[in-house]
C-alpha positions as CSV (number, residue, x, y, z in Angstrom):
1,X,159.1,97.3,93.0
2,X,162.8,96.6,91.6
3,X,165.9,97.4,91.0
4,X,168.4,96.8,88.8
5,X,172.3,96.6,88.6
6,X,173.7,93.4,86.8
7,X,174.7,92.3,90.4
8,X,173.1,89.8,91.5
9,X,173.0,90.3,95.1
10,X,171.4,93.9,94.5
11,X,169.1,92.3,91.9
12,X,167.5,89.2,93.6
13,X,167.1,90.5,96.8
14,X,163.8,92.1,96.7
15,X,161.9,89.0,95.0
16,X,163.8,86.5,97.1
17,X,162.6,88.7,100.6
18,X,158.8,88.9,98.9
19,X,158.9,85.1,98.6
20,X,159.5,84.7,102.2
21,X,156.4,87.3,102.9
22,X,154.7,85.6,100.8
23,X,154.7,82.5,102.7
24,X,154.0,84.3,105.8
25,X,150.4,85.7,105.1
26,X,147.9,84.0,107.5
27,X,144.2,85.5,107.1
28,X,141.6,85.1,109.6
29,X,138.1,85.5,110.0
30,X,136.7,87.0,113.1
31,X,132.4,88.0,114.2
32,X,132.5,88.0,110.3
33,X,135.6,90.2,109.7
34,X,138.5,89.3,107.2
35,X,141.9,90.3,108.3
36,X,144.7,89.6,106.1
37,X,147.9,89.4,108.4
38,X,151.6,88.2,108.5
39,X,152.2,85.7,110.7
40,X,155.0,85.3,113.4
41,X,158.1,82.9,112.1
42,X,157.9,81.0,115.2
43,X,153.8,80.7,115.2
44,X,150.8,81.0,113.6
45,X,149.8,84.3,114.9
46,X,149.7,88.0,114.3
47,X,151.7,89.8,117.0
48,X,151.7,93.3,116.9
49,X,155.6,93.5,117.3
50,X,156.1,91.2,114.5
51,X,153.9,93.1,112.0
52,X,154.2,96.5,112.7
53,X,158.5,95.7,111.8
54,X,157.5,93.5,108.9
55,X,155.2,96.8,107.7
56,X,158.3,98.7,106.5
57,X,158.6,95.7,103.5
58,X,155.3,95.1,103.6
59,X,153.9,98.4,102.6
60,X,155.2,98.2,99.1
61,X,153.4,94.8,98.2
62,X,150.4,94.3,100.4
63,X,147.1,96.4,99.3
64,X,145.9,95.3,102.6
65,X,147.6,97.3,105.4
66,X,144.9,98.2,107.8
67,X,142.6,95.4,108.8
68,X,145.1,94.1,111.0
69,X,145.8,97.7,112.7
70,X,142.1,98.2,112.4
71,X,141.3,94.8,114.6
72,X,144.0,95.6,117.3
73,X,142.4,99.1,117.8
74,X,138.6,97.4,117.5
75,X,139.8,94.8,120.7
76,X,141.5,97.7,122.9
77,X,140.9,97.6,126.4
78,X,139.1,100.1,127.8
79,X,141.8,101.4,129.6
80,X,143.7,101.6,127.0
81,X,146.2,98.7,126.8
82,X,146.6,97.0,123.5
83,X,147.3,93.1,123.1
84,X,150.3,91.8,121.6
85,X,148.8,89.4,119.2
86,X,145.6,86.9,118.6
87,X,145.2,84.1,116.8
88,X,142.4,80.9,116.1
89,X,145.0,78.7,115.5
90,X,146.2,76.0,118.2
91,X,149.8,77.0,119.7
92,X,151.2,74.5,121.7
93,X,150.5,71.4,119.9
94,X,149.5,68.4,120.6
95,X,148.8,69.9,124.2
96,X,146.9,72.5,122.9
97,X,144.0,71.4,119.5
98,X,141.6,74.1,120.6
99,X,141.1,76.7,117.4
100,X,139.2,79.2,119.5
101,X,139.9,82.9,118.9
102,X,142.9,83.6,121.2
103,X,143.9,87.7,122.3
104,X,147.3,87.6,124.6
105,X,148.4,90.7,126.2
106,X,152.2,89.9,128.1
107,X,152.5,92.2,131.0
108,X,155.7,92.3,131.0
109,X,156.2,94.5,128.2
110,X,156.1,97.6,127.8
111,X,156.3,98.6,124.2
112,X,153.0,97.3,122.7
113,X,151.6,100.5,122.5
114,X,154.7,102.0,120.5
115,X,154.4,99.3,117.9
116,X,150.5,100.2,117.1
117,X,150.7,103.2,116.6
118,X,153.7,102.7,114.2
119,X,152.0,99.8,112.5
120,X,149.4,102.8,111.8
121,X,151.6,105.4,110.7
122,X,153.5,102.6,108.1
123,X,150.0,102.1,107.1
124,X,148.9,105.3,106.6
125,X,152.3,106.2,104.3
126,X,151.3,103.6,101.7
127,X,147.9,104.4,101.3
128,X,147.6,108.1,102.3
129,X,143.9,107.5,104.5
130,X,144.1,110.9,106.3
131,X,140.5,109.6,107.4
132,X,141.7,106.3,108.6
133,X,144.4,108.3,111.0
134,X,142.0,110.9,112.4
135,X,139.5,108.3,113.4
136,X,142.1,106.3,115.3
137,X,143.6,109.5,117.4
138,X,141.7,108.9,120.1
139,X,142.7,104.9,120.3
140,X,146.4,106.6,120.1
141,X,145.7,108.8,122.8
142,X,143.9,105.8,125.2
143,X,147.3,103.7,124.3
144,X,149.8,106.4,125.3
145,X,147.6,107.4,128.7
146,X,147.7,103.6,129.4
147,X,151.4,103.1,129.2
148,X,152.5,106.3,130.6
149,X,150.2,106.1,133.0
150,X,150.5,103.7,135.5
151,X,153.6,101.1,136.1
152,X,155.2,101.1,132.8
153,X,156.4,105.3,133.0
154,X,159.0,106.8,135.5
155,X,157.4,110.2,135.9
156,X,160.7,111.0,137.7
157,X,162.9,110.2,135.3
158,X,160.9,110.6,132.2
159,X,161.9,107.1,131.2
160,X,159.5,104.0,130.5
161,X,160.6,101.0,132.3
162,X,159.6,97.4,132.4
163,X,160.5,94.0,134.5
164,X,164.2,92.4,133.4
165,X,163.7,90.6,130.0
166,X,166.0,90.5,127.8
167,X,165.9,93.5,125.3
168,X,162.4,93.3,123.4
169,X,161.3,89.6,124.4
170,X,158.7,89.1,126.5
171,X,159.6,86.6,129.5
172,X,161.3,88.1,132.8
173,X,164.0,87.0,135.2
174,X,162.9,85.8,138.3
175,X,165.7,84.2,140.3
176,X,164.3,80.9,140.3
177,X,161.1,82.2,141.9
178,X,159.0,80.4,139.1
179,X,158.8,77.0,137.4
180,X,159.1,78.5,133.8
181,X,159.0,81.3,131.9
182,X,157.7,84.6,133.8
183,X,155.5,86.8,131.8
184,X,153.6,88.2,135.0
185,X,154.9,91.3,137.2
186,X,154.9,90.4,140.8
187,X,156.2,91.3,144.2
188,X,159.6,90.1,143.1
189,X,159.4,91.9,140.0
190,X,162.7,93.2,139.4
191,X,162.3,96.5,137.3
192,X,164.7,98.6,135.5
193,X,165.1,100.6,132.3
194,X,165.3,99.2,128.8
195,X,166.1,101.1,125.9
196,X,164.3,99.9,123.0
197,X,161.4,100.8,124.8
198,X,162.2,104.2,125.4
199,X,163.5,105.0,121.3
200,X,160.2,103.5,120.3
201,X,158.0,105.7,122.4
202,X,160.0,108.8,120.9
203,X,159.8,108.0,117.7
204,X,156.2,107.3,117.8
205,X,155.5,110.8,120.1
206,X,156.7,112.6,116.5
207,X,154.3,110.7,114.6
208,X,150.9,111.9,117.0
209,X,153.0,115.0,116.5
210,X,153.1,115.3,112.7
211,X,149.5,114.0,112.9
212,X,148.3,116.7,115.3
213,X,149.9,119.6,112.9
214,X,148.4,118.0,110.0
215,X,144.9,118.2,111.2
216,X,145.6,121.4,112.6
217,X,145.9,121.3,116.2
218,X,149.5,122.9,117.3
219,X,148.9,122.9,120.6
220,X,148.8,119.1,121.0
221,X,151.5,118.7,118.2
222,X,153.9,120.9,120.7
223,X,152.7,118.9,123.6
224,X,153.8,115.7,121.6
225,X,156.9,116.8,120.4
226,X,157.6,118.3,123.3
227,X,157.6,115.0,125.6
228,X,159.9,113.2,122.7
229,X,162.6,115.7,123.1
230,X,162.3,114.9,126.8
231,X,162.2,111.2,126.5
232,X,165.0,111.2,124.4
233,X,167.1,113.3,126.5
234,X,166.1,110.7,129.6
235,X,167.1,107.8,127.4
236,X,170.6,108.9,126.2
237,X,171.6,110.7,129.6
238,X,170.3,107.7,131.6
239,X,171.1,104.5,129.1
240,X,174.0,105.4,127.2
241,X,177.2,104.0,128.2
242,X,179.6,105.8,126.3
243,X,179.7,102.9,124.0
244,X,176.1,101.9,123.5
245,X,173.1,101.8,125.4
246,X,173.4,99.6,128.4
247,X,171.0,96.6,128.0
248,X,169.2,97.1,131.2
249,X,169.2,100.5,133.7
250,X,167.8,98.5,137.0
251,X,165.8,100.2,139.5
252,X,165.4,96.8,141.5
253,X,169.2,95.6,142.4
254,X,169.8,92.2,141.4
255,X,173.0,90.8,140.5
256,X,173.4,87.5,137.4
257,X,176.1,85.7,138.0
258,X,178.1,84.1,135.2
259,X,178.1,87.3,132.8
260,X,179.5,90.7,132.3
261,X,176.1,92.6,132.0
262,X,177.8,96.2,131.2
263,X,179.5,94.5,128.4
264,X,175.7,92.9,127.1
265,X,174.8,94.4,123.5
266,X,171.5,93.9,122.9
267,X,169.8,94.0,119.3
268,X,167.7,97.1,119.6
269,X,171.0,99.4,119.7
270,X,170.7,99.6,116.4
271,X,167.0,100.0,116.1
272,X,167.5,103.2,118.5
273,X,169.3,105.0,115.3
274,X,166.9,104.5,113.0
275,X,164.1,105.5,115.3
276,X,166.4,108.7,115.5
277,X,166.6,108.3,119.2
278,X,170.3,107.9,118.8
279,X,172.0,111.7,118.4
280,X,174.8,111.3,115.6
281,X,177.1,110.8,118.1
282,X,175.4,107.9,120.0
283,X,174.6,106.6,116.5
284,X,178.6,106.1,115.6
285,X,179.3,104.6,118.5
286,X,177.4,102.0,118.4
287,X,178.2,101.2,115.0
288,X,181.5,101.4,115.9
289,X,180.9,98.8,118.7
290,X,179.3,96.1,115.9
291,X,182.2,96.6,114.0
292,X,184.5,96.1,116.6
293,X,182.8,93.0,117.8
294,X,182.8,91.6,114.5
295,X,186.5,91.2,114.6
296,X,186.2,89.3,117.8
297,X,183.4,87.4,117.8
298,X,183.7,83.5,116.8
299,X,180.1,83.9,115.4
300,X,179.6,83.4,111.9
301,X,178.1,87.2,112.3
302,X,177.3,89.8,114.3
303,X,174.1,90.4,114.3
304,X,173.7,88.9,118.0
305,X,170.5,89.1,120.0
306,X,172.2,90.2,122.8
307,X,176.4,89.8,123.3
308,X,177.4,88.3,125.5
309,X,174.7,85.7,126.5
310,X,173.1,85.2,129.8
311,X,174.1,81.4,131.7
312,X,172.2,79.1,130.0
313,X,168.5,78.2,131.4
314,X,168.2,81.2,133.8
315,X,165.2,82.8,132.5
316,X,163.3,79.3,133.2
317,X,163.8,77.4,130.3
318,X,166.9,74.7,129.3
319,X,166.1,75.8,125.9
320,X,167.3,79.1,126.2
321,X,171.2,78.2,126.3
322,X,173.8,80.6,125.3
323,X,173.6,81.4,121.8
324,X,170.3,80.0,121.2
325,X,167.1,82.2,120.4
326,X,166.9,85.7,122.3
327,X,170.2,84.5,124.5
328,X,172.9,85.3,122.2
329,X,171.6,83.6,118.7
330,X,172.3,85.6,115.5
331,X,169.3,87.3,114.0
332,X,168.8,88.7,110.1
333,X,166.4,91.3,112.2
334,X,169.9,93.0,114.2
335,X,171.3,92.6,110.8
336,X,168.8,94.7,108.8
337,X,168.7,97.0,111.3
338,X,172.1,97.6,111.5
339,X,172.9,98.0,108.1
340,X,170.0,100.4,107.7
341,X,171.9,102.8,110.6
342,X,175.5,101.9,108.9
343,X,174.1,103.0,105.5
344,X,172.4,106.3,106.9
345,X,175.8,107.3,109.3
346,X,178.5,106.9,106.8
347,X,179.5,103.6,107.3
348,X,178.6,102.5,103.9
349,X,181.1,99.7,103.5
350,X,180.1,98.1,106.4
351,X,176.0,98.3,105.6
352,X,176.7,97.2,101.8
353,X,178.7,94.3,103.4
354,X,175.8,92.9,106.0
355,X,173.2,93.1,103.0
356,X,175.8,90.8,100.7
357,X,176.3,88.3,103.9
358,X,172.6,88.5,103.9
359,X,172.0,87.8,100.2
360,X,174.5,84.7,100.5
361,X,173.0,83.7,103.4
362,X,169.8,82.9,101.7
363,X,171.3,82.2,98.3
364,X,172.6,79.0,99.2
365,X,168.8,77.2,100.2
366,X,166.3,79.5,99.8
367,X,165.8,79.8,103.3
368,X,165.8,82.1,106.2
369,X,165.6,82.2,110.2
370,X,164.3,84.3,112.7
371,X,167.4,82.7,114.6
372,X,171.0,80.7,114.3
373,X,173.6,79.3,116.5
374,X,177.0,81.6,116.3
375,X,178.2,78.4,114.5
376,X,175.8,78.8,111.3
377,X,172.8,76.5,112.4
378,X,169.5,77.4,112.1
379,X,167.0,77.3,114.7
380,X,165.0,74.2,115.3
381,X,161.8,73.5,116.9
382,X,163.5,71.0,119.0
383,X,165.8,74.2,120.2
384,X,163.2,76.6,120.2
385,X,161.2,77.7,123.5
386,X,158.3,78.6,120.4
387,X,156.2,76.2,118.9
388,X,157.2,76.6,115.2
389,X,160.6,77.5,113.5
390,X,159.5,78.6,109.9
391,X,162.8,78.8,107.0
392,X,161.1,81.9,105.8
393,X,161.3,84.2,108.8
394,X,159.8,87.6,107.7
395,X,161.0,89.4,110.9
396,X,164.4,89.5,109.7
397,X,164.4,89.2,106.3
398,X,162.1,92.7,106.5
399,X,164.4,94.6,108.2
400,X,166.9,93.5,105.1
401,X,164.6,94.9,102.7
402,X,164.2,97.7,104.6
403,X,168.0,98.6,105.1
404,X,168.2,98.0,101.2
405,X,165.8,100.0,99.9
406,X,165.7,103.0,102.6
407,X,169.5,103.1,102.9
408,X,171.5,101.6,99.9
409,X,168.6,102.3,97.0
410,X,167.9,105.3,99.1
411,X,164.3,106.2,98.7
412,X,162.8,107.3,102.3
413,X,159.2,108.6,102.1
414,X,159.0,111.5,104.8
415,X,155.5,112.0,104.9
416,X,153.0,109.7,102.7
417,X,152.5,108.6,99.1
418,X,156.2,110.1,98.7
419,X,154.4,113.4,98.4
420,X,157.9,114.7,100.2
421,X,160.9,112.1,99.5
422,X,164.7,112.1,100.4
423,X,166.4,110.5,97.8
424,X,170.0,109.6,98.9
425,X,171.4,106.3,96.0
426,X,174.3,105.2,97.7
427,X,175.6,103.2,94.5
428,X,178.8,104.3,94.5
429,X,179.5,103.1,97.3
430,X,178.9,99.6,95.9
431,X,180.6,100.1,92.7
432,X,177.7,100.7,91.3
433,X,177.5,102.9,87.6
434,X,174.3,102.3,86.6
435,X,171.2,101.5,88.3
436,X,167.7,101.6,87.9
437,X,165.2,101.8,90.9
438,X,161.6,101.8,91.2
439,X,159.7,101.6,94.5
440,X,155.9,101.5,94.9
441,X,153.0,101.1,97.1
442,X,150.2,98.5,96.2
443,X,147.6,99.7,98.0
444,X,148.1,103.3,96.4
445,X,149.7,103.5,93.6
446,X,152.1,105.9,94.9
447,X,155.4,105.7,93.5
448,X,159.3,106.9,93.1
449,X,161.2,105.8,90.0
450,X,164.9,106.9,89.0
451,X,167.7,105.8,86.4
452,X,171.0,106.3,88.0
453,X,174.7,107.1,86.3
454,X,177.9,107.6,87.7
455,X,180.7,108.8,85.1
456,X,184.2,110.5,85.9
457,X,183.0,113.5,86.9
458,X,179.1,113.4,86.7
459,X,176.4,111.5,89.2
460,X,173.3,111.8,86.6
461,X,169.4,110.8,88.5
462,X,166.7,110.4,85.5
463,X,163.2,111.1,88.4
464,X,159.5,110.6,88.6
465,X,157.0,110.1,90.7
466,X,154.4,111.2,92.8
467,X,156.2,113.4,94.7
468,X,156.1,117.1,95.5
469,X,159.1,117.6,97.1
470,X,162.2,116.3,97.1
471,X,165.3,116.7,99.4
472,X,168.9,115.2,98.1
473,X,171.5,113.6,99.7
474,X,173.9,112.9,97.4
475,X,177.0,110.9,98.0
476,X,180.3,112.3,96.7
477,X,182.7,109.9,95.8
478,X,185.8,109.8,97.3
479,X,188.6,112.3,95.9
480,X,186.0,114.2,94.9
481,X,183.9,117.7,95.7
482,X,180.5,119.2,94.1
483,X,181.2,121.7,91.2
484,X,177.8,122.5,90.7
485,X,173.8,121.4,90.7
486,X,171.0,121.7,88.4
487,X,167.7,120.0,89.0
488,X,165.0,120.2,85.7
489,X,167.6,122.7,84.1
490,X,168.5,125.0,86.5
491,X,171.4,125.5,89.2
492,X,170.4,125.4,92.3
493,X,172.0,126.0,95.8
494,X,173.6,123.0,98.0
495,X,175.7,122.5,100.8
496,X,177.7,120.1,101.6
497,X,178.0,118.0,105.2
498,X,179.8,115.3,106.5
499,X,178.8,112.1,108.8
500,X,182.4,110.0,109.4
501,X,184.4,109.3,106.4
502,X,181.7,110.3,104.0
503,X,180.4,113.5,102.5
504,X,177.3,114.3,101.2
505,X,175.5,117.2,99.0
506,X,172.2,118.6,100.1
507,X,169.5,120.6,98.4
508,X,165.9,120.5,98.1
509,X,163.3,121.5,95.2
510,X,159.4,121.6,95.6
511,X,159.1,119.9,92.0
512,X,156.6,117.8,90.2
513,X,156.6,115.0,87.8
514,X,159.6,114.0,86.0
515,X,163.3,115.9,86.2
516,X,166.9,115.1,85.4
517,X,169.3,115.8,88.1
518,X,172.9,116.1,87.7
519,X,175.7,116.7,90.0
520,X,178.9,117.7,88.6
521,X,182.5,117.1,90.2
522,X,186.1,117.3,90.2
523,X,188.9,115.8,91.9
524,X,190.0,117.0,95.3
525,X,193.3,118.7,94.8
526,X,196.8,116.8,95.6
527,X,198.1,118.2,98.8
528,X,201.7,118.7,98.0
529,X,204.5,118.2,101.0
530,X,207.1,121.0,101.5
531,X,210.1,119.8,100.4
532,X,208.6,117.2,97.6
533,X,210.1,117.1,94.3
């Protein structure tokens, strides 16, 4: 996989990120079994959560993507629930030398599930296993029942709900009801809605629902689909605050002093876009709000756990002061996934800029955090509640990868082995003439390769692949409007739509091997005021 521009930035980014995953496999041998994993920046363990994020870079350079999905589905409970990691290395050293093999499932959380079965899906994209999918529906099936099923799902509300952490983490509030950290749900369980939860169960209800139509089954395929649509509505009639989605919908009433919570901005915002929870309105919004806050923050960036912080220390731990960690730090992983929804919702500008930040970011030492301070420091194990505070953080840097070569490159495979692509280069936007891009995946083969050319009037795309369709999102430059389309030689039929400032032309072709695209244009006329000499 590569691309290449003469910019630097653009150029380096991709083998700089694969370093950092590189450094992040940990394999493990369980009863016999070789599982070849990527570890956790702030342990030596395989957490579900993690992985199934890190997948969407992964899946280009690993040949191994399903022993690790494969375990967690092999250790399943039998009523379904799914543990968040396991490990047979010691944790909390020195207190803890014990290398026995370790499962942990957090009750506190609610989205384990979610992130299986989209560990499976990224998975089955890179290698196109059909087989491996239709002999893991039923695991799916036990997964969803479990979660939906007993105290995690308001049947009422259609909403999943969870005790108060903040956003994705996996610790609760407790009022001082506990010496530490609370990962249990008890009688003073204070529960409530969180978002992320509820745009990760919606996006992964279309995947049993694409699955179910590919092996033929419409009826459960409907039924799937069906409940996303309903989840989703839930989420964004219940959650959204006109702004963004409000960091926590409580159902038990509890009020934290010391912080405005209807003002909190918490990281998986932006991750509800890209999960296309968010509707297009939603989406801008939100994007909106990052950009706003980036104008007032005194943070070094924006890409903020959660803004503002909670008092420091009230989850249990001293540690967790405001702007450390989950409380307020500044994560690459909000980053990436922000600049992946700027990029797809015509912010380009604004995604283009967070990938350069990025790029400088780890430019100047070769290293990168799953956290910093708002002032620019890194995270520390001394100012970590985690045992280990790696400088090649694979959470974050993932999600950059991701952002760069979904939204800026703009390769998106929309079913597996890029059998059906988008292909939406957003180069120009960069200032980009010429590029060229090629994007694989190792355990397949599969791949999408293009040459790219922007002249006066003429966006030129050299293609090939192993596609069979492709649908094109082409971005017009500003001034400018389509003139006409041909794809392998002939014209075809577009139309043109608009998301914000930006303008795009769409058209599809069910075409094989390779083809020359070309997009002609010409200049928006001058709008001439009456009375103008």
């Amino acid at each position: 996989m590569y691309v290449r521009t003469g910019i630097p930035a653009f150029d380096e980014l991709i083998p700089r990120i694969n370093r950092f995953l590189e450094q992040d496999l940990l394999e493990i041998t369980i009863d016999g079994e070789k599982i070849r994993g990527y570890r956790s920046p702030d342990a030596r363990s395989i957490w579900i959560r993690n992985y199934s994020d890190m997948m969407r870079a992964l899946r280009y350079s690993e040949k191994d993507l399903q022993s690790v999905v494969k375990h967690f589905a092999d250790n399943q409970a039998r009523n379904g629930r799914i543990f968040d990691y396991f490990t047979t290395f010691p944790e909390k050293m020195p207190c803890e030398r014990e290398n026995w093999t370790k499962y942990v499932r957090t009750p506190v959380e609610a989205d384990t599930e979610f992130r299986y079965i989209k560990a499976a899906w990224l998975a089955w994209q890179a290698t196109g296993d059909d087989a491996f999918i239709r002999n893991h529906m039923s695991s799916f099936e036990r997964a969803l029942e479990y979660v939906m099923g007993g105290h995690y799902f308001d049947r009422e509300k259609y909403l999943f709900r969870r005790p108060y952490t903040i956003d994705t983490w996996d610790f609760a509030y407790h009022a001082g009801r506990h010496d530490w950290l609370q990962f249990q749900i008890d009688d003073n369980t204070f529960w409530g809605y969180f978002h992320g939860d509820n745009s990760g169960y919606y996006e992964v209800f279309h995947c049993m629902s694409y699955w179910y139509a590919m092996f033929g089954d419409k009826v459960r395929s409907a039924q799937w689909r069906d409940r996303a649509l309903k989840l989703r509505k839930s989420l964004n009639s219940h959650c959204f605050n006109g702004s963004f989605y409000t960091h926590f919908v409580k159902q038990t009433p509890v009020t934290i002093e010391g912080v405005d919570e209807s003002a909190q901005l918490s990281l998986s915002n932006p991750a509800a876009i890209n999960r296309g929870a968010a509707s297009p309105s939603i989406a801008s919004a939100i994007i909106n709000e990052y950009m706003k806050r980036r104008e007032t923050t005194e943070a070094f960036a924006e890409w903020f756990s959660i803004d503002p912080p909670f008092p420091s220390g009230i989850f249990g731990d001293y540690k967790l002061s405001r702007g450390a960690y989950c409380n307020g730090g500044i994560m690459p992983l909000t980053g990436g996934e922000l600049a992946r929804a700027a990029l797809e919702y015509g912010h380009e500008q604004y995604g283009i800029d967070i990938l350069m930040r990025y790029y400088d970011l780890i430019s100047t030492n070769g290293e990168t955090y799953l956290w910093y301070f708002p002032d620019g420091r890194p995270s520390t194990v001394e100012t970590s509640t985690s045992p280990e505070a790696k400088p090649t953080d694979g959470w974050g840097s993932s999600a950059m990868l991701y952002a760069f070569v979904e939204g800026l490159a703009g390769i998106q495979d929309k079913d597996r082995l890029f059998r059906r692509v988008r292909i939406c280069p957003r180069w120009t936007a960069a200032g980009v003439e010429k590029a060229e891009v090629m994007v694989d995946y190792s355990s397949s083969g599969a791949f999408v390769k293009y040459s790219f050319s922007h002249s006066s009037d003429t966006v030129t795309l050299n293609l090939e692949g192993s596609y069979e369709y492709i649908q094109l999102s082409l971005p017009l430059p500003e001034g400018y409007v389509a003139e006409d389309l041909t794809i392998a030689g002939r014209k075809k039929k577009y139309i043109t739509a608009a998301i914000n400032r930006s303008s795009y032309l769409i058209a599809d072709a069910d075409i094989k091997g390779k083809c020359e695209v070309v997009m002609k244009l010409r200049r928006k006329p001058v709008a001439v005021k009456k009375g103008a000499v």
